[in-house]
Phi, psi and omega in degrees: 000109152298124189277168177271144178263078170307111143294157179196140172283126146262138168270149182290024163251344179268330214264087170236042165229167164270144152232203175230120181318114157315303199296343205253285180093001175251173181299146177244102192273166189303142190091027209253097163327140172213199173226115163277111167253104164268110160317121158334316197267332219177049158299004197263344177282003170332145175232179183221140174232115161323133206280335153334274166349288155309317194278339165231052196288335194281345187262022190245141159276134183337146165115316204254107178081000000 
C-alpha cells in the first residue's frame, strides 16, 4: 500500500530557498527548478526533490533516503 501523494513543479523564479533532495542527499540550490511531494495525509512532511532524482526514485535501494 502506498501513500498518496501530491506532486508539484517549482519553477525557478519560485524556488527561493535552498533544500536537500532526499533522494540525493545533495542541495536543491535557490533558484533550482524542483519537484515538491506532499503527503496528503502529513503535509507538514513535504519533501523538495530534484526532478531526476524523482522520475527515479522507484529504482533506490532500501534505506537510501
Amino acid at each position: 500500500m502506498g501513500l498518496e501523494v501530491e506532486v508539484r513543479r517549482v519553477q525557478p523564479y519560485e524556488a527561493n530557498k535552498a533544500y536537500v533532495c532526499p533522494g540525493c542527499n545533495r542541495d536543491i540550490p535557490s533558484g533550482t527548478g524542483h519537484i515538491v511531494a506532499v503527503p496528503v495525509d502529513a503535509p507538514d512532511l513535504r519533501r523538495h526533490w530534484h526532478h531526476g532524482c524523482w522520475s527515479n526514485r522507484h529504482r533506490r535501494r532500501p534505506g537510501r533516503g
